[in-house]
SEMAR-589370 format. One record per residue (C-alpha): residue in three letters; x, y, z; residue number from 0. Coordinates in steps of 0.001 Angstrom, whole numbers, plus 500000, padded with zeros to 6 digits. Layout:
// residues N
<atom><type>ALA</type><X>X</X><Y>Y</Y><Z>Z</Z><seq>NUM</seq></atom>
...
// end
This chain:
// residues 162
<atom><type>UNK</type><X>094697</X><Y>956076</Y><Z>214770</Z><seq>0</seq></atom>
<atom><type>UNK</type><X>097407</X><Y>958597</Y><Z>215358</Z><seq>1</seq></atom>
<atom><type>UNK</type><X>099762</X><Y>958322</Y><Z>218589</Z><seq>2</seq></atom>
<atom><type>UNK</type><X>101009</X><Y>961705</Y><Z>220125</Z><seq>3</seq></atom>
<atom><type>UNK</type><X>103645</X><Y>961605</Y><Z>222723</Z><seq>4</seq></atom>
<atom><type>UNK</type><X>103566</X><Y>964642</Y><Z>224987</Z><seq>5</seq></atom>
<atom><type>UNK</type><X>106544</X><Y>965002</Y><Z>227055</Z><seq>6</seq></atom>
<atom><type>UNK</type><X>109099</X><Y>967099</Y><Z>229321</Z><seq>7</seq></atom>
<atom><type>UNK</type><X>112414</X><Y>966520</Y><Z>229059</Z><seq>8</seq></atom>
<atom><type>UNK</type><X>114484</X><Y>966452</Y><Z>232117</Z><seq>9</seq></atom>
<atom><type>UNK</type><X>116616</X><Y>969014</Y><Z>231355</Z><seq>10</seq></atom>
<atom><type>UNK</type><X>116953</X><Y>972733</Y><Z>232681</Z><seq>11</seq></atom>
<atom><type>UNK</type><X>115980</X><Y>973816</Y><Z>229264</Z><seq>12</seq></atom>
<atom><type>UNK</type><X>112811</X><Y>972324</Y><Z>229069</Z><seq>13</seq></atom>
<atom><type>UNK</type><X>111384</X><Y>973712</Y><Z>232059</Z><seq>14</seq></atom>
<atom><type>UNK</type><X>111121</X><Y>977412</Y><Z>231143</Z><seq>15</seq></atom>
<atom><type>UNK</type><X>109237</X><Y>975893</Y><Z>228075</Z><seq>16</seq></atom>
<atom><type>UNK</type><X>106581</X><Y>973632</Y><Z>229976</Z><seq>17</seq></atom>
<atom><type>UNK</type><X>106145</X><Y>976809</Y><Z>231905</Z><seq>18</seq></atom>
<atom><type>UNK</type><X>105818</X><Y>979440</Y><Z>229329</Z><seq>19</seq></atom>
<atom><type>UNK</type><X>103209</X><Y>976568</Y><Z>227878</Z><seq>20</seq></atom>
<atom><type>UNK</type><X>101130</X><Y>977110</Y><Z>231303</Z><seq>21</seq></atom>
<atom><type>UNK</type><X>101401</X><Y>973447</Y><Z>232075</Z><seq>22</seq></atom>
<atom><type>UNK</type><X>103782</X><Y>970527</Y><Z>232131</Z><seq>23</seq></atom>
<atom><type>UNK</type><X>104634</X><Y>969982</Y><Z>228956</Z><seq>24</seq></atom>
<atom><type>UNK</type><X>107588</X><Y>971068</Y><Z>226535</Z><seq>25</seq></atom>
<atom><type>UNK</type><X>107573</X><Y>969175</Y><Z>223760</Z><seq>26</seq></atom>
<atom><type>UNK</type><X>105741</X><Y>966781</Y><Z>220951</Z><seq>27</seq></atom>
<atom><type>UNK</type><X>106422</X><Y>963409</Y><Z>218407</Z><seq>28</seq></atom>
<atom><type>UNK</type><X>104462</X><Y>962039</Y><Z>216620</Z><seq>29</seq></atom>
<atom><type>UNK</type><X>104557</X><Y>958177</Y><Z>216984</Z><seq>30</seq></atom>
<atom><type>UNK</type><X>105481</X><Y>956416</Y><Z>213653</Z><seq>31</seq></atom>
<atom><type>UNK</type><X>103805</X><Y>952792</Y><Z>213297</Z><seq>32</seq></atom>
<atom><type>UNK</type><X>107675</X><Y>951454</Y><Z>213200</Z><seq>33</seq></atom>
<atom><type>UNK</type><X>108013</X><Y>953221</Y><Z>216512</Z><seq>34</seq></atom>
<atom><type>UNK</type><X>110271</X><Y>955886</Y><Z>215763</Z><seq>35</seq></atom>
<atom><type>UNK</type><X>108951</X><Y>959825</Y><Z>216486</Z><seq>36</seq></atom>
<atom><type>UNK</type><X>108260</X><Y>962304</Y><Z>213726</Z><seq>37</seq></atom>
<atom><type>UNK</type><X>108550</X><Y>965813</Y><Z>215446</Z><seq>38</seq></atom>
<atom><type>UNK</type><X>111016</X><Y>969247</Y><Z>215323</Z><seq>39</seq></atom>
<atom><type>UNK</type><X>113615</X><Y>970173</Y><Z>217616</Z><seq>40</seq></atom>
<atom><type>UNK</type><X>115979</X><Y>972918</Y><Z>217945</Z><seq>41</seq></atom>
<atom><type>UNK</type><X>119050</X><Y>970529</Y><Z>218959</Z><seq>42</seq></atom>
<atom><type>UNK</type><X>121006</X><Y>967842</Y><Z>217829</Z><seq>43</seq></atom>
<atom><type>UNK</type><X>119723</X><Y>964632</Y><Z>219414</Z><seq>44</seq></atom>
<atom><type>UNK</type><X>119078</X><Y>960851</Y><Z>218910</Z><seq>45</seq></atom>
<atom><type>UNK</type><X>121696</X><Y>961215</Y><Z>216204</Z><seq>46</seq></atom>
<atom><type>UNK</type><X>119515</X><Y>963357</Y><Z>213981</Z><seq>47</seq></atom>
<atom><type>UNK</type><X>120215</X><Y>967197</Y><Z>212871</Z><seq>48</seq></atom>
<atom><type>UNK</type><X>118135</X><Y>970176</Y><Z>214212</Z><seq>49</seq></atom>
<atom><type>UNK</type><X>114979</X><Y>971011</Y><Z>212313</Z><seq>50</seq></atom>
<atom><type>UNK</type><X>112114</X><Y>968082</Y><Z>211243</Z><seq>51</seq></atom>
<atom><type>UNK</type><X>113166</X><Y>964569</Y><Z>211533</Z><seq>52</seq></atom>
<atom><type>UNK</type><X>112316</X><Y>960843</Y><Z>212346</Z><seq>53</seq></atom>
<atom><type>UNK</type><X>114622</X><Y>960052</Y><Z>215794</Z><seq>54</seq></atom>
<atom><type>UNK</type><X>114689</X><Y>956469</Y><Z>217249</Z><seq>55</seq></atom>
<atom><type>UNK</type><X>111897</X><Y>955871</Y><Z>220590</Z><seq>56</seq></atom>
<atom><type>UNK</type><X>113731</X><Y>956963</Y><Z>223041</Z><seq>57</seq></atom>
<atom><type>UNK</type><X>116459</X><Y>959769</Y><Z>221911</Z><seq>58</seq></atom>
<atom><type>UNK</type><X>116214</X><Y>961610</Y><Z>225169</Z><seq>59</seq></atom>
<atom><type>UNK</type><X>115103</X><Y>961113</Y><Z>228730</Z><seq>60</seq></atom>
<atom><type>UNK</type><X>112029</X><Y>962454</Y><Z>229425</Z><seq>61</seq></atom>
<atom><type>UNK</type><X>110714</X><Y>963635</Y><Z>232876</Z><seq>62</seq></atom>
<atom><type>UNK</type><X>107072</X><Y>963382</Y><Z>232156</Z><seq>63</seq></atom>
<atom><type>UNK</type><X>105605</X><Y>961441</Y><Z>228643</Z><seq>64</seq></atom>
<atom><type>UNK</type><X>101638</X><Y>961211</Y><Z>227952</Z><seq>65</seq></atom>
<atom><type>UNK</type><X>101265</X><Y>959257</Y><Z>224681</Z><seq>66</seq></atom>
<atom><type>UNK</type><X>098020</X><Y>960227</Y><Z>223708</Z><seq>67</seq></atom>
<atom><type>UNK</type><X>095843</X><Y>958260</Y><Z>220872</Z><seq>68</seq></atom>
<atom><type>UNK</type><X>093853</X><Y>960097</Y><Z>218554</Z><seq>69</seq></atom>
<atom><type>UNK</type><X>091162</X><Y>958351</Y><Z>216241</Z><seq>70</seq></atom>
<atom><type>UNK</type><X>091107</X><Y>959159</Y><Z>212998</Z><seq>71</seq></atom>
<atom><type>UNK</type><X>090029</X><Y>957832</Y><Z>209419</Z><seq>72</seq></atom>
<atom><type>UNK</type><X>092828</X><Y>955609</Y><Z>207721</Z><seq>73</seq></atom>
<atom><type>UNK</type><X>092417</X><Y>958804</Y><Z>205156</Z><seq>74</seq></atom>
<atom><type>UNK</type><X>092854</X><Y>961176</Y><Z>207950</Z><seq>75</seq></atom>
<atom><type>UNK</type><X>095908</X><Y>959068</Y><Z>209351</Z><seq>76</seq></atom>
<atom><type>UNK</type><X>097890</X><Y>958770</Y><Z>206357</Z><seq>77</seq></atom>
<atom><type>UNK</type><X>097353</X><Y>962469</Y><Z>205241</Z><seq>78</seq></atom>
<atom><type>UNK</type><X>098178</X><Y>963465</Y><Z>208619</Z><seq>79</seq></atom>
<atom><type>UNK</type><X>102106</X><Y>961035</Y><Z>208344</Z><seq>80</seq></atom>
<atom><type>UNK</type><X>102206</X><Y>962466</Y><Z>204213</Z><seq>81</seq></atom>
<atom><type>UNK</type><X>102099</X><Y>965806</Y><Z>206215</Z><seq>82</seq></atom>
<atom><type>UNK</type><X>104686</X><Y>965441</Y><Z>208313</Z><seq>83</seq></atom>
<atom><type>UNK</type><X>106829</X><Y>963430</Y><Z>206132</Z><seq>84</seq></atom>
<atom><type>UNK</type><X>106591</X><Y>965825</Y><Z>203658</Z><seq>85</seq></atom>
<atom><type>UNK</type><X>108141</X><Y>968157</Y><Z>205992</Z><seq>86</seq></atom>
<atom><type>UNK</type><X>111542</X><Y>966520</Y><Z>207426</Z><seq>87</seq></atom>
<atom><type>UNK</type><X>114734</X><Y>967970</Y><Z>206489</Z><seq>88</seq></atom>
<atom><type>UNK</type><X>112859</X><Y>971902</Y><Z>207149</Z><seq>89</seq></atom>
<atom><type>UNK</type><X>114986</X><Y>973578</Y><Z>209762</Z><seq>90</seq></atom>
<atom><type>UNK</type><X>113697</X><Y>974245</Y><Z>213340</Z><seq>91</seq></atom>
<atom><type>UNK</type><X>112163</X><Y>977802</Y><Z>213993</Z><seq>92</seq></atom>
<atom><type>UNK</type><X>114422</X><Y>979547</Y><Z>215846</Z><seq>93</seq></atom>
<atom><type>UNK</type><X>112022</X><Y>982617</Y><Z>216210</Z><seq>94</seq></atom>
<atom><type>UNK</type><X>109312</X><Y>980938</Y><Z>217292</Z><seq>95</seq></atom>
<atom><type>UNK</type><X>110267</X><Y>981543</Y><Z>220676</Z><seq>96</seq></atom>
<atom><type>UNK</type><X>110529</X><Y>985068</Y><Z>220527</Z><seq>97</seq></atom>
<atom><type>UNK</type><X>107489</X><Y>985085</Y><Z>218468</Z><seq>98</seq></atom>
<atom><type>UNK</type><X>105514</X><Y>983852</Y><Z>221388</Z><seq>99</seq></atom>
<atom><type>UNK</type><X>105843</X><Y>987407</Y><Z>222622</Z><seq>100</seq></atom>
<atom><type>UNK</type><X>105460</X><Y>988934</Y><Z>218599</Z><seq>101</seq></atom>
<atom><type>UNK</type><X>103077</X><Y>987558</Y><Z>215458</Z><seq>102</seq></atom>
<atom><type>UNK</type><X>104380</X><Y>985248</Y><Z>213666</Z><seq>103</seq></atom>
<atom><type>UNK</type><X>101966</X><Y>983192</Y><Z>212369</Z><seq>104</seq></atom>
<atom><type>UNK</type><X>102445</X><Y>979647</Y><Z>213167</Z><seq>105</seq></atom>
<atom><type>UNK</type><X>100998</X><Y>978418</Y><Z>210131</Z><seq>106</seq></atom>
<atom><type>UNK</type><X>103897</X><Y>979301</Y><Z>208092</Z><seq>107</seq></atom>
<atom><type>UNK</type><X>105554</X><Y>976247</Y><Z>206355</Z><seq>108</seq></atom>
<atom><type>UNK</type><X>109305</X><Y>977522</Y><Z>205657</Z><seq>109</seq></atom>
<atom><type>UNK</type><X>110645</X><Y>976115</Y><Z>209267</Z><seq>110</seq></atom>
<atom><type>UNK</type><X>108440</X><Y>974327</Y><Z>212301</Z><seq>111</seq></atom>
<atom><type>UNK</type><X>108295</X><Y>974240</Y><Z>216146</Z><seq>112</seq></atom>
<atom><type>UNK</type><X>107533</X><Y>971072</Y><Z>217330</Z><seq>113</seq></atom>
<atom><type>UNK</type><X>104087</X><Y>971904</Y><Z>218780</Z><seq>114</seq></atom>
<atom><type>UNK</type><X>103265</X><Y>974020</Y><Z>215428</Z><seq>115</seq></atom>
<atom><type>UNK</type><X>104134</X><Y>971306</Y><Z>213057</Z><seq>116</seq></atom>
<atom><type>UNK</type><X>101959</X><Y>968797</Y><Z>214990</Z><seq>117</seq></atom>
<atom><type>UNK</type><X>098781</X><Y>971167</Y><Z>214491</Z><seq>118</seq></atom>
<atom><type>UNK</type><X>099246</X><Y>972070</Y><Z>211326</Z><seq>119</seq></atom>
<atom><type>UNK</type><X>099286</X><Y>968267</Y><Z>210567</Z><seq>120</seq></atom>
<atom><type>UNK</type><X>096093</X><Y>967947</Y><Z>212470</Z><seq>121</seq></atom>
<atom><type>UNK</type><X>094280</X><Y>970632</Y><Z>210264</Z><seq>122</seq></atom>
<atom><type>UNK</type><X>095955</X><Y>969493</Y><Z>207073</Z><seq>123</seq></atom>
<atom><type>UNK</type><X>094804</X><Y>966293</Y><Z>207881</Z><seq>124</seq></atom>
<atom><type>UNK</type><X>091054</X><Y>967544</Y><Z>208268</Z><seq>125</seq></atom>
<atom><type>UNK</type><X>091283</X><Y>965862</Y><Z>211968</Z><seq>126</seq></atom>
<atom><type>UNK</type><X>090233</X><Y>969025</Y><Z>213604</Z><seq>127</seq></atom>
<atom><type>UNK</type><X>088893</X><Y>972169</Y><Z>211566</Z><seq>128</seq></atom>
<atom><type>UNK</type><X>091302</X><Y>975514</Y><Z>211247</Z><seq>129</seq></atom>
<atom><type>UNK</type><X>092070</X><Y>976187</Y><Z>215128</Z><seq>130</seq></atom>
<atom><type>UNK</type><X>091370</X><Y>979471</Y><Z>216403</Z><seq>131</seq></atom>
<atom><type>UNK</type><X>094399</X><Y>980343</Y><Z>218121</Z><seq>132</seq></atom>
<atom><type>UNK</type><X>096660</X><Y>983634</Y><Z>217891</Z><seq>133</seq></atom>
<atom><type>UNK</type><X>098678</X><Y>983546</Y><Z>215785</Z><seq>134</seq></atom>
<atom><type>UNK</type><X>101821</X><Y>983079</Y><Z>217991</Z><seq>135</seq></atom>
<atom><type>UNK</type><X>100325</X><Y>980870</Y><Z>220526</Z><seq>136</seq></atom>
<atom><type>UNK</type><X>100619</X><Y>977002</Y><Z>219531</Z><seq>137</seq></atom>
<atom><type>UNK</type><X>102335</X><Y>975405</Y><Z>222294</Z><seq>138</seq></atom>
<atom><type>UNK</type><X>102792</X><Y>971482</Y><Z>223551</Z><seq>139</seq></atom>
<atom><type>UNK</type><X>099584</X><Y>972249</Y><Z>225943</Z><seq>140</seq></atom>
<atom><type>UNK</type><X>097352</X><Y>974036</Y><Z>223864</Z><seq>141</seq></atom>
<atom><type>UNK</type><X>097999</X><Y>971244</Y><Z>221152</Z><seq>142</seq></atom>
<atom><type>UNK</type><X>097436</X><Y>968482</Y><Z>223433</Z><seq>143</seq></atom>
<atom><type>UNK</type><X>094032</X><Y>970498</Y><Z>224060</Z><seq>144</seq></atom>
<atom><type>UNK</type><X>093526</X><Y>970552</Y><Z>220359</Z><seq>145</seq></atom>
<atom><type>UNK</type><X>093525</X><Y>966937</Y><Z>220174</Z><seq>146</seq></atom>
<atom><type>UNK</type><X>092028</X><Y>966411</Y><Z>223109</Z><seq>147</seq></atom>
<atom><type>UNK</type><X>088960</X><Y>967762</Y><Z>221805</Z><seq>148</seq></atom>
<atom><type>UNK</type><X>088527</X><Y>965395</Y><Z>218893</Z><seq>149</seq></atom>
<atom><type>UNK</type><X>085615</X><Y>963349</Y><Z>220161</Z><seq>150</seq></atom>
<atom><type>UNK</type><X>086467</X><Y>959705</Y><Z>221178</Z><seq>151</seq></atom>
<atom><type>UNK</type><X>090217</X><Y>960243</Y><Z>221928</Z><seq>152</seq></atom>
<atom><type>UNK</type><X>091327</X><Y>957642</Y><Z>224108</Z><seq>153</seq></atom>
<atom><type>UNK</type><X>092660</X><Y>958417</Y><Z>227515</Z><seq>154</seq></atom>
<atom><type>UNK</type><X>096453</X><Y>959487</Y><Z>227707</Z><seq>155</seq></atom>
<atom><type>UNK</type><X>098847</X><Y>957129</Y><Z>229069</Z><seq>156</seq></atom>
<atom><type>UNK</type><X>100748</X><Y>958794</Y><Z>231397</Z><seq>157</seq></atom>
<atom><type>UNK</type><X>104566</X><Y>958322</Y><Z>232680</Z><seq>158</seq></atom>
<atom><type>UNK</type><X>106124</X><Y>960242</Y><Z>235121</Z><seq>159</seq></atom>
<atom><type>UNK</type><X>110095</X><Y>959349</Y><Z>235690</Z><seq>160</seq></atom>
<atom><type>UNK</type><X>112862</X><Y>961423</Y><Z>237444</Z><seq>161</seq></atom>
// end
């Protein structure tokens, strides 16, 4: 099974995201087994450069976290961490922003946004089939409705804190 944790910082910054994302959510991790998350950010945090990394459970508080649990083979699971592992150390995508209002296509593998890296994982993986989504549109919502849609997910655990 592979853990997502869907959250929104709470931070002035994150907002405009969650928003722009038409819902309430502005970022993704993926949960290691050890704990740790597996995801890309555009800052330094939790110790850990900008770009793909592993950062320890809690690196940053979080205004809003759904962990969500996806089921998947133990073939699907560990091509889905190979993924992403083989990915740390790529920088962040700084035009990724701007490209929500261009077309870049998200699929490229030179640099990742958090919500982009996470869904190309999940097709890599063979957990869902090639989305159809423009090109410049994967965002923390419309990957949690990705996942969402693999049959049998279990319920998200949501955590609200302020």
């Amino acid at each position: 099974m592979i853990q997502l944790q869907f959250v929104c910082e709470a931070s002035i910054s994150s907002q405009p995201i969650a928003w722009f994302s038409a819902g309430h959510l502005s970022h993704v991790d993926c949960v290691l087994n050890d704990g740790t998350l597996l995801g890309a950010r555009s800052d330094r945090v939790g110790g850990r450069p900008p770009g793909v990394q592993v950062r320890p459970q809690n690196y940053i508080k979080f205004s809003r976290r759904v962990v969500m649990s996806v089921p998947c083979s133990p073939l699907q699971e560990k091509a889905y961490h190979d993924f992403l592992l083989g990915q740390v150390g790529k920088p962040y995508d700084d035009e990724a922003i701007l490209a929500f209002f261009f077309n870049r296509n998200w699929r490229e593998k030179d640099s990742w946004i958090c919500s982009e890296l996470q869904a190309a994982a999940g097709e890599f993986s063979g957990i869902f089939p090639q989305l159809y989504l423009a090109a410049n549109k994967i965002t923390p919502v419309s990957c949690a409705v990705a996942f969402s849609a693999v049959g049998g997910w279990t319920r998200p655990q949501v955590f609200t804190t302020v």
